[in-house]
N, C-alpha and C positions, 0 to 999 in steps of 0.2 A: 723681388718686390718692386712694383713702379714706384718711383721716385718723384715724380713728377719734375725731375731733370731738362735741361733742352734736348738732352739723347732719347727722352721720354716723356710721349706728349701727356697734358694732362687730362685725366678724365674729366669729363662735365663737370662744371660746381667745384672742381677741385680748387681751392686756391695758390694763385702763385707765390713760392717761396718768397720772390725777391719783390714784391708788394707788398706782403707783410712783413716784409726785415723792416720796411720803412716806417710802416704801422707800429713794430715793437721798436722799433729806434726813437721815434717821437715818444712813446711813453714814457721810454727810461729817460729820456731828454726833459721829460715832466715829473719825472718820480714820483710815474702814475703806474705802482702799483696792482691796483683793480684789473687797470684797462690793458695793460701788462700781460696777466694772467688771462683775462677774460679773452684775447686776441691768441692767444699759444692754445687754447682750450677750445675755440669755434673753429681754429684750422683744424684739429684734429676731428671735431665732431663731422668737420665735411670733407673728411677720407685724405687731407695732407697725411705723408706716413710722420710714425714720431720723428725718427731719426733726420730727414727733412725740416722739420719743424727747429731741432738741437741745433744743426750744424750748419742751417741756411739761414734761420731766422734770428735765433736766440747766438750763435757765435760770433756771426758777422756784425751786428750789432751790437754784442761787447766787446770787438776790435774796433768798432769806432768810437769807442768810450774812451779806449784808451790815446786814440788818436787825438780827440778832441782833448781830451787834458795836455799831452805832451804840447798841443796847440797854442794852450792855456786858454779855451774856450767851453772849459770845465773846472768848478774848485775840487779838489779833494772832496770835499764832503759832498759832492754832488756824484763823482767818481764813484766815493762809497756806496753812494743810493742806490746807484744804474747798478753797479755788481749783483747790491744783495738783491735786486728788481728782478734780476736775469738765473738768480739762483734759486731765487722763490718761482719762475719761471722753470725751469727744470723738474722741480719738484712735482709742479702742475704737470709735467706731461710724463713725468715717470707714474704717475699716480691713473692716471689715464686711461681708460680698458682697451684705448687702442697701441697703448703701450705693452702690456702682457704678455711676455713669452717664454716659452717650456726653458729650463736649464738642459742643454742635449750634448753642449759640446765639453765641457771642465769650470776647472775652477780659477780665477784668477784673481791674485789681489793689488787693490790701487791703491798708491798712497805718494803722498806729496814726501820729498826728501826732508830728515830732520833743518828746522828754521824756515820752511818753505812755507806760506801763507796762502799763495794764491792758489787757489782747490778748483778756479769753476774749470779751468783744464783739463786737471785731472777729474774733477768728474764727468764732465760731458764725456771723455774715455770711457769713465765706468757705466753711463747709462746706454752708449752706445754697444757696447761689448753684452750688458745684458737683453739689449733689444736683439743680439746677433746669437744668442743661446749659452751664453754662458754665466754660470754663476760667480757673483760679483760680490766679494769683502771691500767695500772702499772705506780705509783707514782715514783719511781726510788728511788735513794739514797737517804741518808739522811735527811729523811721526819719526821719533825715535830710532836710530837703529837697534839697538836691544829689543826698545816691542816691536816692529816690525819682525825682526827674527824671532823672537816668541811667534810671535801669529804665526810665521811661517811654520813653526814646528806643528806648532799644535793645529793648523789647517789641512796643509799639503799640499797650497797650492800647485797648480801646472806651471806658472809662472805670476811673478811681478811684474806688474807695470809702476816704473816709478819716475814721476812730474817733478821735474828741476827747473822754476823757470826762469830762476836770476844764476848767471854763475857765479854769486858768492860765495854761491851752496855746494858748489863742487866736490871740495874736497869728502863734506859728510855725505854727499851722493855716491861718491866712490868708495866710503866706507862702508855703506848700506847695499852696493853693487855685489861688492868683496864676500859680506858676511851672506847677503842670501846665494850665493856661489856657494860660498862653503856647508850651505845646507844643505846645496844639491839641485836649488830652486835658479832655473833661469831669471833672467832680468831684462825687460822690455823697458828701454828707456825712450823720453819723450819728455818736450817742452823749450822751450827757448835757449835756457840757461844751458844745455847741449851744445849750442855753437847750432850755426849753420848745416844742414845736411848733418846734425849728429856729430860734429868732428871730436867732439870732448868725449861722446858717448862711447865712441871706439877707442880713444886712446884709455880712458879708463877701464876698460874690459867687457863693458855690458853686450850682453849674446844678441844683443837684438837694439834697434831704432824705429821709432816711426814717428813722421812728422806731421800726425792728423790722426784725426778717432776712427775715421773709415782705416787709415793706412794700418793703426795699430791692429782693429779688429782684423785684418787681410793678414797682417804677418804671425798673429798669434793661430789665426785658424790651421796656415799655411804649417804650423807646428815648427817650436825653437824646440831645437837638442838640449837636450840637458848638461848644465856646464860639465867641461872636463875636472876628472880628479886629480888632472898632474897643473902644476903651480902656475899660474896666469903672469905675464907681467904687462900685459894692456897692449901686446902685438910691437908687432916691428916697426923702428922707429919712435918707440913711443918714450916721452919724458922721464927723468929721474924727479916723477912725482913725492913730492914730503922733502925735497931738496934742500940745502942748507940756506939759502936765502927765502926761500918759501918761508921756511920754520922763523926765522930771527925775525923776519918781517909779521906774520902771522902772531909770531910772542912779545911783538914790541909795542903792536897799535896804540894802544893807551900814553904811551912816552912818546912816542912818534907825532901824534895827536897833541901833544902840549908841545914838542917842541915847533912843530909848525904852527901852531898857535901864538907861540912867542915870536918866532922869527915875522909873522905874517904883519903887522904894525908897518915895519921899513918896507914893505915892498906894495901894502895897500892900505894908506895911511887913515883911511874910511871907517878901517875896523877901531880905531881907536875912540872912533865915537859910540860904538854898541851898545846898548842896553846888555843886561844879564842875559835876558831870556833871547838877543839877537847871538850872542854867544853861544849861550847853548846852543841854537841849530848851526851857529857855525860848527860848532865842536860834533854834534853829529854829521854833517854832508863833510865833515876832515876823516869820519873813519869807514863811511862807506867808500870816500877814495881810495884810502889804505885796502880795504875789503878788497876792491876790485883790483890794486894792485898783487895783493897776496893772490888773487885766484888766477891774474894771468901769470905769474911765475910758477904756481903750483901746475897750470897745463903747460906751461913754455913756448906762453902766446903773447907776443909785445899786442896784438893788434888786438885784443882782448879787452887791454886797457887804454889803447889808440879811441878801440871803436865809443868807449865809455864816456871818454874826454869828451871826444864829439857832441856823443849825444846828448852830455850837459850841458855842454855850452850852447847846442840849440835851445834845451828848456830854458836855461835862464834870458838867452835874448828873445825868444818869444813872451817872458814875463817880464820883461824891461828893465833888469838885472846886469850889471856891468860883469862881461864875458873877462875882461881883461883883470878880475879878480880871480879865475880859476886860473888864468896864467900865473897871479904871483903865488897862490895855491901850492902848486908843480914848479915854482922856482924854489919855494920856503923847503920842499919834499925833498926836490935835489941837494939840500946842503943838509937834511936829515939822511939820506942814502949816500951820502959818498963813499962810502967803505963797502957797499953793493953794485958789482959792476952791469948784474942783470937787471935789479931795479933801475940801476941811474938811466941806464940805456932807456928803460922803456919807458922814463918818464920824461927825459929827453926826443922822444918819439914822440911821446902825445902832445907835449909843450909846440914843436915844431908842426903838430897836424893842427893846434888848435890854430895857430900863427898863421896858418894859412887859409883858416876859414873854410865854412860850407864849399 
C-alpha cells in the first residue's frame, strides 16, 4: 500500500500527512470538532490511505496535546476536548469506504488493562490491525480481568493486545497477562506504562511488545506462539513480583496518605493555610505518589519513581507551583517508610534527583 511516506512519493492531489497533522492540530487546539472531522474525511476522499491518516495525522497531534498540557499551555478541560476531538476523528475514518477491509488474517482482541482510561492508544492499535485484515473485539477501557478472560473464552482469540499506559496499572496488567496465559491466549503488550523498550512488559511475562500500531500489526502478523503450559516466572532475572514491601505499601496507602498529611504542616508550612477542597487534591496527588511508589517496588525499579518525581516537579514549575513542596512531600514519606529499606531508598533517590534539578 503507498503510504504516501518520504520512502513513497505522493501521487497527485494526494495530500501531505505532515500538512494536515497541522491542519488537525489547530482544530483540536480550537475544539473545532467539524473542521476536525471534515479535514480526516477530504484527506481520505483524496486517496491519503486510512492508516496514514491515524498514525500521521490524528496520533501526532494528540501527542502534542499532551505535550502542550505537561507545558501548561493547555487546561485539562481543553485536554479533554482535543482527546474526544481526536477519537470522534477515528471514528470518521473507520467509518470511511476507504477504510474497509476483508477480515483474512485472525482474531484479535484489544483492550486497555483493568483502571486504564486512556483508549485512544489502544484503539488506533485496533483500527489499525483491522485496516491490516484482521478481525478486531476492542474491549475499550478499563477492562476487568475476569471479563477480559470471559471474552477470551468465549471468542478464541489468536491473541490479546493489551494498552497499559500509566504503570500504576502494572500490577492488574500482570494479572490480566497471567490469566489470558492460562487460557492459552498469547498477550501482545503495548503502551507507555511498559517502561521504555517494553522493559516491564518482559519481566512480567507477556509473549510479545510492540511499541507502535504499525510495530504491533508487524509482530502479530509475523505470529506469537502460543504461551507455554509449563509455569512462567517473567524470565531470568526477573523481580519477586507481590513482594513483601510491595504488598504493606500497596495495603497501607490510605494511612500512609494521613500520615503524610499530618507530618506535611512542619515541613511546608503553606498547607496550613488550605481550604478543604485544596486538601482534598492535596490528599489525592499524596496517593498517586504512593501509587507510583507501589508500582516501582512491585517491578524492582527505583528509577520508575525517580523518573516520576521528575516529571512532577517539571508540571508543577511550569504551573508556577513551589517544586520545593514535593520535596517536603518525600521527606514527610520518608519518616512514613522507615521500617521499608526498598521504599526509603527509593524515595531517597527521587528526593536527591529532584534536589538536583532538570
Amino acid at each position: 500500500m503507498s503510504r504516501g511516506t518520504p520512502e513513497t512519493p505522493e501521487t497527485p492531489g494526494t495530500p501531505s500527512p505532515a500538512a494536515r497533522m497541522e491542519e488537525f492540530w489547530t482544530a483540536l487546539e480550537n475544539a473545532d470538532e467539524r473542521s476536525a472531522v471534515a479535514l480526516v474525511t477530504e484527506a481520505l476522499d483524496r486517496g491519503l490511505p486510512p492508516e496514514d491518516v491515524l498514525l500521521e495525522v490524528v496520533a501526532p497531534a494528540q501527542r502534542r496535546v499532551g505535550v502542550r498540557w505537561a507545558e501548561n499551555r493547555l487546561t485539562v478541560a481543553q485536554e479533554h476536548a482535543a482527546t474526544a476531538i481526536s477519537d470522534r476523528a477515528v471514528t470518521a475514518v473507520a467509518a470511511h469506504p476507504a477504510a474497509r477491509a476483508a477480515a483474512r488474517l485472525g482474531r484479535v482482541t484489544v483492550a486497555c488493562a483493568d483502571g486504564e482510561w486512556h483508549t485512544l492508544p489502544a484503539r488506533l492499535v485496533a483500527e489499525v490491525l483491522r485496516l491490516r485484515g484482521w478481525r478486531v473485539d476492542f474491549l475499550g477501557a478499563h477492562v476487568a480481568t475476569r471479563q477480559l478472560v470471559a471474552h477470551v473464552h468465549s471468542t478464541g482469540p489468536d491473541a490479546v493486545a493489551l494498552s497499559c499506559s500509566l504503570p500504576v496499572r502494572l500490577p492488574v496488567a500482570h494479572a490480566a497477562i497471567t490469566a489470558c496465559q492460562a487460557a492459552g491466549v498469547p498477550v501482545l503488550a503495548g503502551g507507555g506504562g511498559f517502561g521504555p523498550g517494553g522493559r516491564y512488559a518482559r519481566l512480567l511475562g507477556a509473549d510479545a511488545w510492540a511499541g507502535s500500531a504499525r510495530a504491533a500489526a508487524e509482530r502479530l502478523t509475523a505470529g506469537i506462539p502460543p504461551p507455554s503450559a509449563l509455569p512462567r516466572d517473567g524470565g531470568e532475572g526477573a523481580p519477586p513480583l507481590g513482594e513483601r514491601e510491595h504488598a504493606l505499601v500497596n495495603g497501607a496507602r490510605s494511612r500512609i496518605v494521613d500520615e503524610v498529611l499530618a507530618a506535611l504542616p512542619e515541613r511546608f508550612p503553606e498547607v496550613r493555610g488550605y481550604t478543604g477542597r485544596q486538601r482534598e487534591h492535596t490528599a489525592e496527588d499524596l496517593h498517586r505518589v504512593v501509587e507510583y511508589l507501589a508500582a516501582a517496588l512491585y517491578v524492582d525499579d527505583p528509577g520508575l519513581f525517580e523518573g516520576f518525581v521528575a516529571w512532577t516537579g517539571r508540571i508543577m514549575a511550569a504551573r508556577g507551583l513551589p517544586v520545593h513542596a514535593l520535596s517536603a512531600v518525600l521527606e514527610a514519606m520518608a519518616g512514613a517508610f522507615g521500617g521499608l529499606p526498598r521504599a526509603s531508598a527509593y524515595i531517597a533517590a527521587a528526593r536527591a534527583a529532584l534536589d538536583r534539578g532538570p
